[in-house]
N, C-alpha and C positions, 0 to 999 in steps of 0.2 A: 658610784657605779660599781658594778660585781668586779674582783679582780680580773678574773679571765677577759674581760672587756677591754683593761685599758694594760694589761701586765708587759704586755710588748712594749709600751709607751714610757712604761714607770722604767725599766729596765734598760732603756735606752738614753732616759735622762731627757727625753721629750715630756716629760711629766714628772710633777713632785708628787708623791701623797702626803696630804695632812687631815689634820684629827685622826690618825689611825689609831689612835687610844680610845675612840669613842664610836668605830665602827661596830654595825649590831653583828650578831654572832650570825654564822651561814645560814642560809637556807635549806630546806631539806629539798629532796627530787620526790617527786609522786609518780606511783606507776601504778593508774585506776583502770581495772579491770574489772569483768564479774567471775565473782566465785563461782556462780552455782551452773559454769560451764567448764568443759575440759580444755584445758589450755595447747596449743598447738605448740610442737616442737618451736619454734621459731621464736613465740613467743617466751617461753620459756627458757630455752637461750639468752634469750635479749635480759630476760630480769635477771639471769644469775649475773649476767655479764655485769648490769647496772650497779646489783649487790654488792660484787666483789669491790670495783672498779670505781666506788663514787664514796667509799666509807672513809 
């Protein structure tokens, strides 16, 4: 399962993690839009915010 799913659990010792040496590497975030329209403030926002905040 993704960290953020169980991170409260592993941290509180309700949970072990193991094989952590052979979990696969992150995933990335998708933010699908179309180009060939002008993007609204809001949404534009929202991506830098993604941008900065998930690297």
């Amino acid at each position: 399962m993704p960290d953020y799913y169980v991170q409260e659990y592993i941290q509180s010792g309700e949970l072990i993690a193991l094989l952590e040496n052979y979990q696969p590497s992150d995933e990335g975030v998708w933010a699908l839009y179309p180009h060939n329209r002008h993007l609204s403030p809001k949404v534009r926002v929202l991506l830098d915010y993604l941008s900065e905040h998930l690297d």
